[in-house]
Structure formats: structure tokens, C-alpha cells
DRENKOLRO-69053 format. One record per atom (N, C-alpha, C, CB): residue number from 1; residue in three letters; chain; atom name; x, y, z. Coordinates in pm, whole numbers, padded with zeros to 5 digits, always signed. Glycine has a CB too. Layout:
BEGIN
 num residuo cadena atomo   east  north     up
 NUM     ALA      A    CA      X      Y      Z
...
// end
This chain:
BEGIN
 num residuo cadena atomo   east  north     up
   1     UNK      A     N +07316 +15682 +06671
   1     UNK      A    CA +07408 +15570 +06674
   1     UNK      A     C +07529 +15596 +06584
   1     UNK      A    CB +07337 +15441 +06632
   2     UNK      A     N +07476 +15668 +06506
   2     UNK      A    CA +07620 +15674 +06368
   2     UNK      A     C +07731 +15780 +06430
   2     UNK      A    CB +07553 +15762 +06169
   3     UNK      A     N +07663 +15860 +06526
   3     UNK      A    CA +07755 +15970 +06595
   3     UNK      A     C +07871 +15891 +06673
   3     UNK      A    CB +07663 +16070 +06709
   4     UNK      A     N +07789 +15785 +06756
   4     UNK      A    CA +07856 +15684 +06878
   4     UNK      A     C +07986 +15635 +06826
   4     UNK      A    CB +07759 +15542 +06918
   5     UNK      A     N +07947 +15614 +06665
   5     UNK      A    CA +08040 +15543 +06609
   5     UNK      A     C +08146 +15593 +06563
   5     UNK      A    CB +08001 +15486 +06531
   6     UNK      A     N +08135 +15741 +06538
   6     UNK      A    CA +08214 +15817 +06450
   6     UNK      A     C +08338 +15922 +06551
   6     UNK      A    CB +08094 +15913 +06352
   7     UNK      A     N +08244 +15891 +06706
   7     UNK      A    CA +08330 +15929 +06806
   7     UNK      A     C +08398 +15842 +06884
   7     UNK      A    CB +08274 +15995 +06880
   8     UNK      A     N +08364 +15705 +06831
   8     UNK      A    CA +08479 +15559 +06815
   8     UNK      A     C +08624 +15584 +06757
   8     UNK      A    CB +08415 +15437 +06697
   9     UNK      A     N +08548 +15574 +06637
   9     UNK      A    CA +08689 +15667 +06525
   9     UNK      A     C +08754 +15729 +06610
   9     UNK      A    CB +08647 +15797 +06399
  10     UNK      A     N +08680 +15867 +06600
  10     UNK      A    CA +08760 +15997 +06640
  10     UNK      A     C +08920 +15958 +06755
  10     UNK      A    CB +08622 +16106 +06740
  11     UNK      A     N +08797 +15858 +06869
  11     UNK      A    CA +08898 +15867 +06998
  11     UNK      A     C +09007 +15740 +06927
  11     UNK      A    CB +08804 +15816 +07190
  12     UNK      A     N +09024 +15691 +06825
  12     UNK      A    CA +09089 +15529 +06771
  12     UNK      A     C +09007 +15423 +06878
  12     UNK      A    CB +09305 +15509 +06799
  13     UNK      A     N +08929 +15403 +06975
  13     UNK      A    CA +08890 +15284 +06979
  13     UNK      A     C +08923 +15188 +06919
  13     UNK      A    CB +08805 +15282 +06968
  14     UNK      A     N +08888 +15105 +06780
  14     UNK      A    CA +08919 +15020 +06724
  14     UNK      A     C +09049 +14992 +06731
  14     UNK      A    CB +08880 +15030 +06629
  15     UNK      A     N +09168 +15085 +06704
  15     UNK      A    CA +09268 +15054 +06723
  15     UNK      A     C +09358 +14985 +06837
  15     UNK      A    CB +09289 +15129 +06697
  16     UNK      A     N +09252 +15048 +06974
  16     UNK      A    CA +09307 +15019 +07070
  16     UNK      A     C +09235 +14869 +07100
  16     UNK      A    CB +09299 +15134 +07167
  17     UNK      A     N +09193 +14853 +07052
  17     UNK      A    CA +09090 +14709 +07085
  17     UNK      A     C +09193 +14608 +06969
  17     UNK      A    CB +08859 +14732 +07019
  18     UNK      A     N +09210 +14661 +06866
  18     UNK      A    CA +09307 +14566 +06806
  18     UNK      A     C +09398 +14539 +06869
  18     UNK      A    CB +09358 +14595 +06704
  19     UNK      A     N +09510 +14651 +06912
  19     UNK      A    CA +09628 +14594 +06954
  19     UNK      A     C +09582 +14521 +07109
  19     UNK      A    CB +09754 +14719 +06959
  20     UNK      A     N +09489 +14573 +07183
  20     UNK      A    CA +09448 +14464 +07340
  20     UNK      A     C +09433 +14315 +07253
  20     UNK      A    CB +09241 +14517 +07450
  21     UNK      A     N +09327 +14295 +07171
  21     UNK      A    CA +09338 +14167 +07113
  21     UNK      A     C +09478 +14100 +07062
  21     UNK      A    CB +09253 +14175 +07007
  22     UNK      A     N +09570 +14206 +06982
  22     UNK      A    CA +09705 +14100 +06956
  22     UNK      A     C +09779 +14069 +07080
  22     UNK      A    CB +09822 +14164 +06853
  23     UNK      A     N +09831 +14163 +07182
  23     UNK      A    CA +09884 +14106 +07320
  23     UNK      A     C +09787 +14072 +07437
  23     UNK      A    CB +09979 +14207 +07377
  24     UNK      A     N +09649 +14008 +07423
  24     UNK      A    CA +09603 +13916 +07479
  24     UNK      A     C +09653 +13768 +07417
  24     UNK      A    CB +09468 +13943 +07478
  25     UNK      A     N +09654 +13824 +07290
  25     UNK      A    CA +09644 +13643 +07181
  25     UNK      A     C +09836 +13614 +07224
  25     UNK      A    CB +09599 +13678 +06891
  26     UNK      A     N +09909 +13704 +07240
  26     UNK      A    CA +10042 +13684 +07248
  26     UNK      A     C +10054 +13645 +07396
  26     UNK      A    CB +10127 +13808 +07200
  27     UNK      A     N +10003 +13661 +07489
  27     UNK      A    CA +10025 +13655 +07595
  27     UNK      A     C +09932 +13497 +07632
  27     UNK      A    CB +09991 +13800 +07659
  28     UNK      A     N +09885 +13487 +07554
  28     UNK      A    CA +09825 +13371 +07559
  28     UNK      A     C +09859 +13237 +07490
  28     UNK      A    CB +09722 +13401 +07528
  29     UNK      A     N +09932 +13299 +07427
  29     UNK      A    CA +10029 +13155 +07351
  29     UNK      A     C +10145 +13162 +07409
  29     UNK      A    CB +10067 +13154 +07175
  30     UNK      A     N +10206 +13269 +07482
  30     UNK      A    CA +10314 +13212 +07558
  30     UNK      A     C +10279 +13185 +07659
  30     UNK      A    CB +10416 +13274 +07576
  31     UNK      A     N +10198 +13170 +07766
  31     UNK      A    CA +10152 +13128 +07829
  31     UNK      A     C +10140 +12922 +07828
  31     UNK      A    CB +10058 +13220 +07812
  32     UNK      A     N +10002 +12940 +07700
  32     UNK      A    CA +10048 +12815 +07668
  32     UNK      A     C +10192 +12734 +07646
  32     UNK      A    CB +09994 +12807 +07578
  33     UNK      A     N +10277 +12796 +07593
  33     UNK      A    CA +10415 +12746 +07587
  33     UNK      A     C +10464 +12707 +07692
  33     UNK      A    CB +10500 +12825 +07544
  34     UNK      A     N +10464 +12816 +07790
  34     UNK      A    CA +10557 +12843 +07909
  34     UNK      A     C +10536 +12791 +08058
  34     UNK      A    CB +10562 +12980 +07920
  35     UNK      A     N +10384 +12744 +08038
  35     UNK      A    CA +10309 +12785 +08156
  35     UNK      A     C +10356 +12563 +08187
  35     UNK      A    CB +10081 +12882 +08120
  36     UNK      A     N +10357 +12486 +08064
  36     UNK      A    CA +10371 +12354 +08165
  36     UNK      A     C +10556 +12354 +08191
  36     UNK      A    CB +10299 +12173 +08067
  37     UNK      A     N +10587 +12410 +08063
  37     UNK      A    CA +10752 +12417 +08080
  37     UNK      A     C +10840 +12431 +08270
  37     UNK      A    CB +10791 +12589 +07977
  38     UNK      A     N +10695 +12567 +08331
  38     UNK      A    CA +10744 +12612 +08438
  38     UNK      A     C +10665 +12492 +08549
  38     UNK      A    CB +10712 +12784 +08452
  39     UNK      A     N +10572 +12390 +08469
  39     UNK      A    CA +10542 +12316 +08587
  39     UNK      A     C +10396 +12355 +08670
  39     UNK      A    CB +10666 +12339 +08680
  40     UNK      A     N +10332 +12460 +08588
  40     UNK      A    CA +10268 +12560 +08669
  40     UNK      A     C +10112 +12452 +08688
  40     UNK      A    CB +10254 +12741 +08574
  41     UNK      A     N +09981 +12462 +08767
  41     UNK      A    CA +09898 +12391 +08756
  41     UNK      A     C +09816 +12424 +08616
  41     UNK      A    CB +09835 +12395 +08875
  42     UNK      A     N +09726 +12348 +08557
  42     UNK      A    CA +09659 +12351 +08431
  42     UNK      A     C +09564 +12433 +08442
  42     UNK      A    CB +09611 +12236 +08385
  43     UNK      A     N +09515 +12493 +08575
  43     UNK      A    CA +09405 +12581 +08552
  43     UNK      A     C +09465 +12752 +08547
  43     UNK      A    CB +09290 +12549 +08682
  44     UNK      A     N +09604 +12750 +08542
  44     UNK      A    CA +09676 +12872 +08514
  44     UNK      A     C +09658 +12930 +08404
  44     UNK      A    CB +09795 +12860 +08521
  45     UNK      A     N +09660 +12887 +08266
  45     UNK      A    CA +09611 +12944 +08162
  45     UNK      A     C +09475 +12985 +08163
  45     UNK      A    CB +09632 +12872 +08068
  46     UNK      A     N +09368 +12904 +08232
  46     UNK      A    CA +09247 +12999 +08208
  46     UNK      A     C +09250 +13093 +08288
  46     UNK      A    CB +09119 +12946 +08220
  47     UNK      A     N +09303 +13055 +08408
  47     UNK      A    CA +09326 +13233 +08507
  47     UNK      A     C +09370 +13304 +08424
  47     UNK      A    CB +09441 +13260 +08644
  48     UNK      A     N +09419 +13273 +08354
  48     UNK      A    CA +09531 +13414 +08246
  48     UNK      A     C +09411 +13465 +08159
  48     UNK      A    CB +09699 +13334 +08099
  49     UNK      A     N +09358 +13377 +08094
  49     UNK      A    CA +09236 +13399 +07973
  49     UNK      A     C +09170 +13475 +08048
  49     UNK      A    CB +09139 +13270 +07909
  50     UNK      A     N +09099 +13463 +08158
  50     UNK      A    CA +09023 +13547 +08299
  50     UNK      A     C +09014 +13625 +08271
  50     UNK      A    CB +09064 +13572 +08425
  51     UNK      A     N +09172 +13644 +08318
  51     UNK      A    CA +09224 +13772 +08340
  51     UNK      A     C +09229 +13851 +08262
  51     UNK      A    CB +09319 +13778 +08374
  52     UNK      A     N +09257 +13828 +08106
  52     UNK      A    CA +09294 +13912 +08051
  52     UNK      A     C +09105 +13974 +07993
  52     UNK      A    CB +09425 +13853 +07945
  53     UNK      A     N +09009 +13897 +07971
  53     UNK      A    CA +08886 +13932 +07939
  53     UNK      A     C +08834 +14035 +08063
  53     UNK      A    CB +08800 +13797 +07918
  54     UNK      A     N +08870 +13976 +08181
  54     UNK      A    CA +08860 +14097 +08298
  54     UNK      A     C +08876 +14270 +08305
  54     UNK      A    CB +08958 +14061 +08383
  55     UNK      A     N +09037 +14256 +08222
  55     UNK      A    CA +09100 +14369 +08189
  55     UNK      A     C +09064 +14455 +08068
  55     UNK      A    CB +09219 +14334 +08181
  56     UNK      A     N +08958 +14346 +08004
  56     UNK      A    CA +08961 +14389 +07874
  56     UNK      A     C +08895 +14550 +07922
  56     UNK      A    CB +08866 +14277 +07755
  57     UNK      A     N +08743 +14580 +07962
  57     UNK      A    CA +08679 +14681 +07994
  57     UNK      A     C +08771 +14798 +08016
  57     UNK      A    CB +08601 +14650 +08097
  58     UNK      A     N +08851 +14737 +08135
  58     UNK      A    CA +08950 +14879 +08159
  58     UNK      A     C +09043 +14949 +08094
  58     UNK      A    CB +09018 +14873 +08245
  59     UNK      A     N +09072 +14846 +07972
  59     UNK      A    CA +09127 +14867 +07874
  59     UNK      A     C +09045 +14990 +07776
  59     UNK      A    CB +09145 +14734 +07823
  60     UNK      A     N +08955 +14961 +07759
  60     UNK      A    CA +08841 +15046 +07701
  60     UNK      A     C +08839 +15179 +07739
  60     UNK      A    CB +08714 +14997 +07734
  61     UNK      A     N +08802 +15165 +07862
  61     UNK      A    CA +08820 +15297 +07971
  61     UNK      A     C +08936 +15410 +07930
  61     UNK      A    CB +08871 +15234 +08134
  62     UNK      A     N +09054 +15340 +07932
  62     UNK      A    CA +09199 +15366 +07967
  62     UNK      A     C +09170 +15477 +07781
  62     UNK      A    CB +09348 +15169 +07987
  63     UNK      A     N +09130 +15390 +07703
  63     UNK      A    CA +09181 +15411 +07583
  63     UNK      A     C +09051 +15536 +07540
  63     UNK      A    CB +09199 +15251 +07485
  64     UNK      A     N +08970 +15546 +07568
  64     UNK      A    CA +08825 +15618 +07538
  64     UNK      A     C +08917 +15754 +07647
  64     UNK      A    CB +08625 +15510 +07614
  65     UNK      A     N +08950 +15779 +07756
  65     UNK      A    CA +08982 +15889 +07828
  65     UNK      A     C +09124 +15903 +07768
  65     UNK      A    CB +08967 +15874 +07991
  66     UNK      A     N +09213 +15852 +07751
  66     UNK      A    CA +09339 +15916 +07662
  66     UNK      A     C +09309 +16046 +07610
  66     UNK      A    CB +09378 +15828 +07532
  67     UNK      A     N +09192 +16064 +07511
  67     UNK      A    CA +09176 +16145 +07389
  67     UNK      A     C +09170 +16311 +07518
  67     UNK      A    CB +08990 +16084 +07262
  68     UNK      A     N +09083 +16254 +07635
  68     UNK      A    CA +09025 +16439 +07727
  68     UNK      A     C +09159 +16420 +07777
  68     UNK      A    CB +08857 +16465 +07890
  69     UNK      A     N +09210 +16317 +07843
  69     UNK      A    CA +09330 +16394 +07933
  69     UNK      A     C +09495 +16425 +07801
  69     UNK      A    CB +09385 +16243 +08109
  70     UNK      A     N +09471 +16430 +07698
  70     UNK      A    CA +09582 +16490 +07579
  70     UNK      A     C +09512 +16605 +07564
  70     UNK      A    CB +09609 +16405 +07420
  71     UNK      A     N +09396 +16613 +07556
  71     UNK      A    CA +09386 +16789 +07517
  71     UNK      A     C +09384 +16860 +07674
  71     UNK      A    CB +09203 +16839 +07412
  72     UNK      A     N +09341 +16752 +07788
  72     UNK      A    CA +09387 +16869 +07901
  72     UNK      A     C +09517 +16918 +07934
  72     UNK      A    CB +09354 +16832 +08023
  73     UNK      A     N +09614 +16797 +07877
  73     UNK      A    CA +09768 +16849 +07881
  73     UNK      A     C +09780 +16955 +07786
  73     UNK      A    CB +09880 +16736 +07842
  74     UNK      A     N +09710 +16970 +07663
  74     UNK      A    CA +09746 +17082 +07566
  74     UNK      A     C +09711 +17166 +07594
  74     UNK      A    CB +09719 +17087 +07455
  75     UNK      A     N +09569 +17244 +07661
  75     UNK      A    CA +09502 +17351 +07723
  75     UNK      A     C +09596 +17382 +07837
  75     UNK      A    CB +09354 +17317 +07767
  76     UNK      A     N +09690 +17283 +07933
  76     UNK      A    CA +09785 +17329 +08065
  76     UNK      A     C +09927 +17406 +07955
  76     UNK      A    CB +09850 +17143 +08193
  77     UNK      A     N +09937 +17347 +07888
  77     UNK      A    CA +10085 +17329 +07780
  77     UNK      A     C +10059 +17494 +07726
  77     UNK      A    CB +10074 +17168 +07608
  78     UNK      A     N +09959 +17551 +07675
  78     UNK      A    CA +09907 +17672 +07593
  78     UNK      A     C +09869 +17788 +07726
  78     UNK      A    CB +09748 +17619 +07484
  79     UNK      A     N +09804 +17753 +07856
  79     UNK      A    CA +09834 +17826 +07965
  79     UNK      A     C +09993 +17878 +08015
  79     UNK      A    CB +09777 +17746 +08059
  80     UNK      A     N +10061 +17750 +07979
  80     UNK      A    CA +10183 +17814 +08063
  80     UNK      A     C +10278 +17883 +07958
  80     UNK      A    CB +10273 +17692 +08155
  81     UNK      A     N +10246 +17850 +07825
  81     UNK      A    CA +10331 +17956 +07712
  81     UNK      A     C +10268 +18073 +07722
  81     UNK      A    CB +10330 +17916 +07546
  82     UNK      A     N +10196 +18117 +07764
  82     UNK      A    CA +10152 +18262 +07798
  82     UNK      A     C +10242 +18373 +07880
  82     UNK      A    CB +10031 +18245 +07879
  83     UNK      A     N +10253 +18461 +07847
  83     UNK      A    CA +10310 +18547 +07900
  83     UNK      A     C +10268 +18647 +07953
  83     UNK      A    CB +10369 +18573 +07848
  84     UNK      A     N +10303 +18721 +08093
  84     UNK      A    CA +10236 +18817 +08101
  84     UNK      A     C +10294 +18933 +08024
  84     UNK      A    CB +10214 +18836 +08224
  85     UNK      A     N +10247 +19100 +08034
  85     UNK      A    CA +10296 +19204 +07992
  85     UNK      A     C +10459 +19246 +08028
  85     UNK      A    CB +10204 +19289 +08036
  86     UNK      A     N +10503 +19237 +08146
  86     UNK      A    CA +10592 +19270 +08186
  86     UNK      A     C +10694 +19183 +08180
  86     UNK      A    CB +10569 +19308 +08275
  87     UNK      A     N +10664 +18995 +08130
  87     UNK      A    CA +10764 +18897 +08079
  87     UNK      A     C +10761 +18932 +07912
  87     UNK      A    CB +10717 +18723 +08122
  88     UNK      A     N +10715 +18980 +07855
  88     UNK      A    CA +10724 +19013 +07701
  88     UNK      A     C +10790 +19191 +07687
  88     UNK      A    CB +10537 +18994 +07624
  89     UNK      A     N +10784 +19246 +07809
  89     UNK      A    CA +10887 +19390 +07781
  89     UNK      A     C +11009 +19339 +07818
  89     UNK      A    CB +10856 +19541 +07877
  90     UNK      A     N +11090 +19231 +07911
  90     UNK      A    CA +11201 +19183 +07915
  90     UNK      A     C +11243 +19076 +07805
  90     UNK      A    CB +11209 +19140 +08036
  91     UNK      A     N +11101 +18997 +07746
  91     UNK      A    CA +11167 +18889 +07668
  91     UNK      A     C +11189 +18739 +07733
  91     UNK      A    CB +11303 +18943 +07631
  92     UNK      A     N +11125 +18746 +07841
  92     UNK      A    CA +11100 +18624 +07924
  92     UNK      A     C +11012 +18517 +07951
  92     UNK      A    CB +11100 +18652 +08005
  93     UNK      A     N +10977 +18420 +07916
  93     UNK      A    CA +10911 +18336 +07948
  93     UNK      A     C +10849 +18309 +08090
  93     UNK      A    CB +10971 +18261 +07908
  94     UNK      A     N +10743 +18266 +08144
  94     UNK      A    CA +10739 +18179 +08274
  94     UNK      A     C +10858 +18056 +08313
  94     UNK      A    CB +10600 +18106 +08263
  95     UNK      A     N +10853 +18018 +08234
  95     UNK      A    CA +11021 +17902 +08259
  95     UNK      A     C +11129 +17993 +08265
  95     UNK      A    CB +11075 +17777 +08107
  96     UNK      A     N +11149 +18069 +08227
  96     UNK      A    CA +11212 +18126 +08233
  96     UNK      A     C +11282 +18238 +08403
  96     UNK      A    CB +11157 +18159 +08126
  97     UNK      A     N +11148 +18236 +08412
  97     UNK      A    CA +11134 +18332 +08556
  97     UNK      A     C +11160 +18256 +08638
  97     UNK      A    CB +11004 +18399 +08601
  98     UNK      A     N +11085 +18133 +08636
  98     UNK      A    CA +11103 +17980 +08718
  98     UNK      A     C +11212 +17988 +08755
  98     UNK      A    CB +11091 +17841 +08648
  99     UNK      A     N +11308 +17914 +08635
  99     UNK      A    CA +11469 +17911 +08627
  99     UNK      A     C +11524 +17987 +08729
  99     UNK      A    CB +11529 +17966 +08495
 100     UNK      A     N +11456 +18125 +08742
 100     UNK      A    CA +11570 +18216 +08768
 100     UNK      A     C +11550 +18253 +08916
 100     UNK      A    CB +11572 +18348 +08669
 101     UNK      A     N +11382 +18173 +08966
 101     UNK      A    CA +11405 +18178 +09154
 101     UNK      A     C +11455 +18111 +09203
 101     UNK      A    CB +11317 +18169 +09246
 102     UNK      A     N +11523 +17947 +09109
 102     UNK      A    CA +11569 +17831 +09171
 102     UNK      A     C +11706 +17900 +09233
 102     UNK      A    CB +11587 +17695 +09062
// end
């Protein structure tokens, strides 16, 4: 369990659960503000509340996979700075070569 937790950390979880909690709570007081201003029916704010507890999970999701798909961009990012033998006897990059079939 203490691992579960420490790979909470790792990915910021908490963080991301904080800030979902401050723009649920913000989105929910303007709501309240806004929502008779526009005339809207009274059961509109709890659709919103719903909604936003609905979203919460995917929120989770969203924020727990961030951490694999940044290091899969860094493992693509460290593939393509590679060079082969014959772009390092000219001094050329792959972008570079790119560039130069456009």
C-alpha cells in the first residue's frame, strides 16, 4: 500500500485532484451566480454538480497517464536526435535531412 502511495506522489496525483477540486468549486459558484441571472431552470446547477463528480474519474485517468505518455514523447524525442554514421561524417541531423527533401 505505501508503494500505491508513493507512486501517487511520483505521478502528482494529489496535485491534480487539488486543482480538479478548485475549478469544480469555481465552476460551481459561478454557476450559482450565473445560472438564475441567465433564467436557466433550478435543476441546472445540480446537472453541473453531476457533471462535474462524473468527470471527476476521468480526470484521474487523464492525470495518472500524463506521467507514460511524457516519457513516451521523451524516448520518440531521444530516437529522433540520433544520428546515423554517415549524418555525423557530414554534420547533419535527421531534421536536417528532412529539411532538405522538402
Amino acid at each position: 500500500m505505501r508503494s500505491f502511495f508513493r507512486e501517487l506522489r511520483r505521478r502528482q496525483i494529489p496535485k491534480a485532484i487539488g486543482a480538479y477540486g478548485l475549478v469544480a468549486w469555481l465552476f460551481t459558484q459561478i454557476g450559482t451566480a450565473t445560472f438564475p441571472v441567465m433564467r436557466l431552470p433550478d435543476w441546472t446547477t445540480g446537472a453541473l454538480v453531476i457533471l462535474l463528480v462524473l468527470a471527476f474519474p476521468v480526470a484521474l485517468f487523464m492525470a495518472w497517464t500524463h506521467d507514460d505518455r511524457v516519457r513516451e514523447i521523451d524516448v520518440i524525442c531521444d530516437r529522433l536526435k540520433k544520428t546515423s554514421p554517415r549524418q555525423q561524417e557530414y554534420g547533419q541531423t535527421q531534421a536536417d535531412d528532412h529539411r532538405q527533401n522538402k
